[in-house]
C-alpha positions as CSV (number, residue, x, y, z in Angstrom):
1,X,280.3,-5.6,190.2
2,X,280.5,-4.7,186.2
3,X,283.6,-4.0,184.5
4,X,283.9,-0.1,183.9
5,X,287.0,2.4,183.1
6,X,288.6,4.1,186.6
7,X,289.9,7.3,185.3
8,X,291.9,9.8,187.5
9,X,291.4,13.5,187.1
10,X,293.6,16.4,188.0
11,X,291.6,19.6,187.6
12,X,288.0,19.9,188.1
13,X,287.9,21.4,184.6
14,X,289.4,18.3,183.5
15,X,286.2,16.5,185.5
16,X,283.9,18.4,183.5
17,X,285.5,17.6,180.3
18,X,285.5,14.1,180.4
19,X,281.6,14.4,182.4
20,X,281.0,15.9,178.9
21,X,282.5,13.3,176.4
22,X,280.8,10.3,178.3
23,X,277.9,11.5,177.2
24,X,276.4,10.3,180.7
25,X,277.9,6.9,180.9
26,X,280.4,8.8,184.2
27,X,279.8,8.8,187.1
28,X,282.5,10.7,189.9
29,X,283.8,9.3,192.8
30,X,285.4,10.6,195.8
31,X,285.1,8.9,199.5
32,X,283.3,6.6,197.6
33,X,281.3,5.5,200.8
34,X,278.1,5.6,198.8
35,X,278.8,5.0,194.8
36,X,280.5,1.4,195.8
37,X,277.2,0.0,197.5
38,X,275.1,1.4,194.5
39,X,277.8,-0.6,192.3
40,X,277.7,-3.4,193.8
41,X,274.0,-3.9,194.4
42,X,273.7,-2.4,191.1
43,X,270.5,-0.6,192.0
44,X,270.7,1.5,188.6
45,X,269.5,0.2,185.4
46,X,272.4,1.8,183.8
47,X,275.8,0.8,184.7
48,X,278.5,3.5,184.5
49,X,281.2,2.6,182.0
50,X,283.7,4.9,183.8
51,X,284.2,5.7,187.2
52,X,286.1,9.5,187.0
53,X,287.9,9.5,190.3
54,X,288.4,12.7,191.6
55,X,290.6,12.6,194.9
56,X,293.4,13.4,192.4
57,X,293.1,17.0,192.3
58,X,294.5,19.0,194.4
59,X,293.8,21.5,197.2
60,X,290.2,20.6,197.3
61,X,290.2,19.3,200.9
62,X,289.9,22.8,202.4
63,X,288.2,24.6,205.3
64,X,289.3,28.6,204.9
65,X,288.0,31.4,207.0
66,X,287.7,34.9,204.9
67,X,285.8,37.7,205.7
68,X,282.4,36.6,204.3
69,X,282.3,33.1,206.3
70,X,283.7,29.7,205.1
71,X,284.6,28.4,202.5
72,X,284.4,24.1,202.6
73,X,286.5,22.5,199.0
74,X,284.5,19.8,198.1
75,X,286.7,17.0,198.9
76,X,286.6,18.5,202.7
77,X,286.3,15.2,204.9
78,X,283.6,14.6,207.4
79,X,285.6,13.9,210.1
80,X,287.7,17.1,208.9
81,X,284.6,19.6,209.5
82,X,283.8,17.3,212.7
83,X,287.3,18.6,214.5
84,X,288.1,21.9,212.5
85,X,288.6,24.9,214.9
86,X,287.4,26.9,212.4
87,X,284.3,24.9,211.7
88,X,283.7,24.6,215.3
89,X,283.9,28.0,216.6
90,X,280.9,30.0,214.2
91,X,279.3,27.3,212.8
92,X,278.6,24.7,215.4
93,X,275.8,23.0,213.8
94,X,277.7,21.8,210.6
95,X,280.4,20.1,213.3
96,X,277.5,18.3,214.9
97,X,276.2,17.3,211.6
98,X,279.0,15.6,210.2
99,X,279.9,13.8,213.4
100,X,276.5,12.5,213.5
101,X,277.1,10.4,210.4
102,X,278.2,6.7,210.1
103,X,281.2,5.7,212.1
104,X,284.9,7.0,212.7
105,X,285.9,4.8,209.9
106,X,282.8,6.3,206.9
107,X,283.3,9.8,208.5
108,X,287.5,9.6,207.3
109,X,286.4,8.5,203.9
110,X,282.8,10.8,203.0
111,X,283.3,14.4,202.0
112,X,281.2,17.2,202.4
113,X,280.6,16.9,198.4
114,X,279.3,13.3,198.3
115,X,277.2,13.6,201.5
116,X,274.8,16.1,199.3
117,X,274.9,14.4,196.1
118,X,274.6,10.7,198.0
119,X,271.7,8.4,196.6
120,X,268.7,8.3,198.4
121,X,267.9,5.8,201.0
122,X,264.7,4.4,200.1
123,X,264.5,0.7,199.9
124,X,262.5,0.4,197.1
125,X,265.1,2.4,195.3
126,X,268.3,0.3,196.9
127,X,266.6,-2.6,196.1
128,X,269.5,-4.7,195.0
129,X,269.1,-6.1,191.3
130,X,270.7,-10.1,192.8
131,X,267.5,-10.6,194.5
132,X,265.3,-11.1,191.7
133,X,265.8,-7.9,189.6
134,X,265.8,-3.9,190.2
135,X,262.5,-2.6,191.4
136,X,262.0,0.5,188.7
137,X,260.3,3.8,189.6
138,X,260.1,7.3,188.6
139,X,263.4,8.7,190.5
140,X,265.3,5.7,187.8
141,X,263.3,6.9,185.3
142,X,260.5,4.6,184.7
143,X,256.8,3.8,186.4
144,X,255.8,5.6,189.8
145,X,256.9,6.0,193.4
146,X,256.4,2.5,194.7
147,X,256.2,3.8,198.8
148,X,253.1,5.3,198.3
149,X,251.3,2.3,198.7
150,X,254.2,-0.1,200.1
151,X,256.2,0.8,203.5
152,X,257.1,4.2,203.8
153,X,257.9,4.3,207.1
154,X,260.8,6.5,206.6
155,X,259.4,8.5,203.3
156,X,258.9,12.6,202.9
157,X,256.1,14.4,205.2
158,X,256.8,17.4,203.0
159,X,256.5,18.7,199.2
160,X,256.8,15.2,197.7
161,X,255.9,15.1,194.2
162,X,255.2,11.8,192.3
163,X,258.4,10.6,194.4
164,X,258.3,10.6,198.3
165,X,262.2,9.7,199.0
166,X,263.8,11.6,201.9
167,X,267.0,13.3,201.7
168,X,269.5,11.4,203.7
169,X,272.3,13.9,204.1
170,X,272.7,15.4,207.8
171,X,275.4,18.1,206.5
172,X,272.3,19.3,204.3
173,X,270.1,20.2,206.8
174,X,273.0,22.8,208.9
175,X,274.5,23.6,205.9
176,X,270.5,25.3,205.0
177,X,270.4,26.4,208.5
178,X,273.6,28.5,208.4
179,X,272.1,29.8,204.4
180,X,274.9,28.2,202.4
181,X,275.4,28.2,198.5
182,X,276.9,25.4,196.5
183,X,279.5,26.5,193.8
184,X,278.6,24.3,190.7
185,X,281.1,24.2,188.1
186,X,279.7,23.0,184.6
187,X,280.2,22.6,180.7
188,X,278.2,25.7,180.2
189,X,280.6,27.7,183.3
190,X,280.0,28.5,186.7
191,X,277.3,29.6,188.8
192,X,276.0,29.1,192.8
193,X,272.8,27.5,193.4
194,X,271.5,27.9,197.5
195,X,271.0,25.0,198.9
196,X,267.9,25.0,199.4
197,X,267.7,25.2,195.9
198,X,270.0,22.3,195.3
199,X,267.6,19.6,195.8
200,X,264.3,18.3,193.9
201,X,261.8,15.3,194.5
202,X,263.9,13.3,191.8
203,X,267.3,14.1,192.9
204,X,269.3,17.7,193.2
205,X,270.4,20.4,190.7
206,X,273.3,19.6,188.8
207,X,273.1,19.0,185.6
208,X,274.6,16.6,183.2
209,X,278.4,17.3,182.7
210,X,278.1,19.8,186.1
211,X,280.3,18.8,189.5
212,X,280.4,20.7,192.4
213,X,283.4,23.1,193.2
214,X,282.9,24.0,196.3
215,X,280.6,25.6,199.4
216,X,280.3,28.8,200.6
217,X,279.0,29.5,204.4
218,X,278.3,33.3,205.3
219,X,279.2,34.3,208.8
220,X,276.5,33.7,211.3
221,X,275.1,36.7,212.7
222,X,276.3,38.0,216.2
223,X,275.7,36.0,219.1
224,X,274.1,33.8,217.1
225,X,273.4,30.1,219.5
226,X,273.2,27.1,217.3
227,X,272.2,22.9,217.4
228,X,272.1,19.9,215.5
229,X,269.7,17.1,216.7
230,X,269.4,13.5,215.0
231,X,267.0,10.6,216.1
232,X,268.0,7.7,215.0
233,X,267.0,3.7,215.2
234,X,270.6,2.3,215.4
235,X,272.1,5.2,217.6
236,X,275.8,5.2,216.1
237,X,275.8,4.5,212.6
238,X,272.1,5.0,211.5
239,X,270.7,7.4,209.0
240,X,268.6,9.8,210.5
241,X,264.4,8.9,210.8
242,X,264.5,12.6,211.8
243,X,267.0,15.4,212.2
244,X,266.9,19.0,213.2
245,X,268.9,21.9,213.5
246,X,268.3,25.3,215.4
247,X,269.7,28.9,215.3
248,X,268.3,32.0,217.6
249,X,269.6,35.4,218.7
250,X,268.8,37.1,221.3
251,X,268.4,40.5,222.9
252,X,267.9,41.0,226.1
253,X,266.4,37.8,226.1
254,X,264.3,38.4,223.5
255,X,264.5,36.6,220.4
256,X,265.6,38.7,217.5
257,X,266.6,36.3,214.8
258,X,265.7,32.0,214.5
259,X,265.8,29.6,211.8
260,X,264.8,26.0,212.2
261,X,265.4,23.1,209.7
262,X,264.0,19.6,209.2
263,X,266.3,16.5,207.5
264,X,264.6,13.4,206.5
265,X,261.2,14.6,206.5
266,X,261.3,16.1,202.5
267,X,262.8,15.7,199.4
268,X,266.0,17.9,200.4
269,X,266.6,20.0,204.2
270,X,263.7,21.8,204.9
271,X,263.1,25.6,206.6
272,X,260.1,26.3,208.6
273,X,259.6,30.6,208.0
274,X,256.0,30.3,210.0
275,X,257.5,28.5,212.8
276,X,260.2,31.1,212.5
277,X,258.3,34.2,212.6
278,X,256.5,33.2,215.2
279,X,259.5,33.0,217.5
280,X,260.6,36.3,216.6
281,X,259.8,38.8,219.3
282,X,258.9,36.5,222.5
283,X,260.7,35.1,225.0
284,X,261.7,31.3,224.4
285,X,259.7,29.8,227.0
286,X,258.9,26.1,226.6
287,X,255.2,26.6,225.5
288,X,256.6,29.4,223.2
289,X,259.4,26.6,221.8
290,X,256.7,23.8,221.9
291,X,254.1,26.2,219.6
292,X,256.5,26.8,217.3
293,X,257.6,22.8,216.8
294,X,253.5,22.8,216.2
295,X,253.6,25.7,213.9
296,X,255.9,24.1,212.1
297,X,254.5,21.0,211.7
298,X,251.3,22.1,210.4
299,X,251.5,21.2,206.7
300,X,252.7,17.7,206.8
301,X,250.9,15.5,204.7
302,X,252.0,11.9,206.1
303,X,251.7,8.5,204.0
304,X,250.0,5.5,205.5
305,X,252.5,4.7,207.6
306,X,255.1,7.5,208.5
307,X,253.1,9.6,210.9
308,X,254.9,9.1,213.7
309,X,257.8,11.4,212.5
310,X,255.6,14.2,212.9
311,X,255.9,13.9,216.9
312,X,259.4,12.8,216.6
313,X,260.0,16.0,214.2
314,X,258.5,18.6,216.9
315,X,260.1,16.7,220.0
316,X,263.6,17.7,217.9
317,X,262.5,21.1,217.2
318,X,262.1,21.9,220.7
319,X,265.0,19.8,221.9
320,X,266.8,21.7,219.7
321,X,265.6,24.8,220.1
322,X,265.9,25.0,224.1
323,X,269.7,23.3,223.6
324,X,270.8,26.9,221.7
325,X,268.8,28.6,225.0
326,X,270.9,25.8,227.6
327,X,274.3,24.8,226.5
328,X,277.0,27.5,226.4
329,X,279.4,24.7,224.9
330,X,276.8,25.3,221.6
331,X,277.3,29.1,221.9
332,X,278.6,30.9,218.7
C-alpha cells in the first residue's frame, strides 16, 4: 500500500467538510472490509491521499423503530441488522440479506453504509495493478467496458450502459424491495434519494463532497410475507451470481400486493413492475409463480457468456416467491 493521511472525524458535518477541502483526493472509511482490498491491490489509478475514518462519530450505529418504519444509521453493522428484533420482526428480508454476506468475521466489521457504496466486483475492474499494471475502463474513467468482449460470466443482464458491472450489494436488493430512501448529507445540504435511484451504470448517486447519513425503511404493509434468496458458487462466503427477494399480500388467498427484486443481474437492485402486475389478482399457484419469474425475465439482454443467470434468475423468483406462500417463520 501507498502512504496516505488517516484522519478521524467526529460529526458527519465535519466528514463533509474535510470531503470538500480534499478536493477529491478522500476517500471514507468505515468497516473498511472493502476500501483496504482496493488499497492494497490498488485497482484505482488515483491513490487517495487521506483516508477520513468515520467510526468516530457517534450514535450512528442505530436500528430505531418510529411510526413510519425504520430507521438504519449508517454505521449499522451487518451482523447487527442480521440479529436485531426490530429488524427481524417487519422486515425479514433485510435480516436475510445481511446474513447472507461474507462470513461471521466480514459481517461484524461491514455496515449497512459501505455494503451500498462497496466497489464493484468485476475482475477487470479489481484487476490488481502488481500483476502487470491496472486494466483501465470507462467506470475508472478512461477507454470502454472491457467484459463486453472478455468473460462476463457474472456481468449485468439489465440496463447496462457502456459499462456492464453488476451491483454486488445483497442489502440493496431488500432494502429496494421494502421501498427504502437513503439520506445523503452533502456540501450543498441534505436531501433523500430512493434507492432505486441511488445507483447508475458507472457507480451510485453521491456526489463529490456527499456521504450518506442514514436509511429510511417505511413500514411494510399488513400481513405483508417476505424472502431473500442468494445463489452463490462458494455457498458461505461468495458474492451473489444471482439474488432475489419477494414480498406478497394476500386476501383471502388472493394476492393483493407483490414486489420482486433482482441483485447481480444490473447495474444497481432491480424491480420487476410487469412481473408484478401480473401477480396481482390470481392465486399464487406454481404456474402462476413460474409465469411471472418468465414475465420478468423478458427483457434481458445477455452478453456472450452470462446467459445462464437468466434460468438461475427465474428459479429464485419462484423459489422465492412460493417461500413468502410456505414458511410462516418468514411471515411479517
Amino acid at each position: 500500500m501507498r502512504s496516505f493521511q488517516h484522519i478521524n472525524v467526529f460529526t458527519l458535518e465535519e466528514a463533509v467538510s474535510v470531503l470538500k477541502d480534499s478536493g477529491g483526493k478522500a476517500q471514507v472509511i468505515a468497516g473498511g472490509t472493502d476500501i483496504i482490498g482496493v488499497l492494497k491491490e490498488q485497482i484505482l489509478p488515483d491513490y487517495p491521499e487521506i483516508l477520513l475514518n468515520i467510526k468516530a462519530i457517534p450514535d450512528l450505529d442505530y436500528i430505531k423503530k418510529d411510526h413510519e418504519g425504520l430507521r438504519i444509521g449508517p454505521l449499522a453493522k451487518l451482523a447487527g441488522l442480521a440479529k436485531s428484533p426490530a429488524v427481524r420482526e417487519k422486515y425479514g428480508a433485510l435480516a436475510q440479506a445481511a446474513r447472507s454476506v461474507g462470513s461471521p468475521q466480514i459481517r461484524n466489521m461491514a455496515t449497512i453504509g459501505g455494503n451500498l457504496c462497496q466497489e464493484t466486483r468485476c475482475w477487470y475492474y479489481r484487476y490488481p495493478h502488481s500483476i502487470g499494471g491496472r486494466l483501465l475502463c470507462l467506470r475508472k474513467g478512461s477507454g470502454s467496458c472491457l467484459a463486453v468482449n472478455g468473460d462476463n460470466r457474472y456481468h449485468a443482464l439489465f440496463d447496462a450502459r457502456r459499462c456492464f458491472a453488476a451491483c454486488p450489494s445483497d442489502v440493496a436488493v431488500a432494502l429496494l424491495l421494502l421501498g427504502a430512501e437513503i439520506n445523503i448529507l452533502g456540501i450543498g445540504g441534505k436531501r433523500t434519494v430512493y434507492l432505486q435511484d441511488f445507483f447508475h451504470p458507472l457507480g451510485n448517486a453521491l456526489e463529490p463532497g456527499e456521504i450518506i447519513g442514514g436509511i429510511h425503511i417505511p413500514t411494510p404493509p399488513v400481513g405483508a410475507k417476505q424472502q431473500f434468496l442468494k445463489f452463490t458458487l462458494r455457498k458461505p462466503i461468495d458474492f451473489a451470481v444471482v439474488s432475489a427477494a419477494a414480498l406478497i399480500v394476500l386476501d383471502g388467498g388472493i394476492c393483493t400486493e407483490a414486489r420482486i427484486a433482482l441483485g447481480a443481474v444490473a447495474p444497481g437492485p432491480r424491480r420487476f413492475p410487469e412481473a408484478e402486475n401480473f401477480l396481482k389478482g390470481k392465486r399464487l399457484e406454481t404456474n402462476v409463480l413460474e409465469k411471472a419469474a418468465g414475465i420478468a425475465l423478458e427483457g434481458a439482454k445477455p452478453l456472450s457468456k452470462n446467459g445462464y443467470k437468466i434460468e438461475i434468475a427465474k428459479t429464485l423468483i419462484s423459489r422465492a416467491l412460493s417461500a413468502c406462500l410456505e414458511n410462516e417463520s418468514f411471515n411479517h
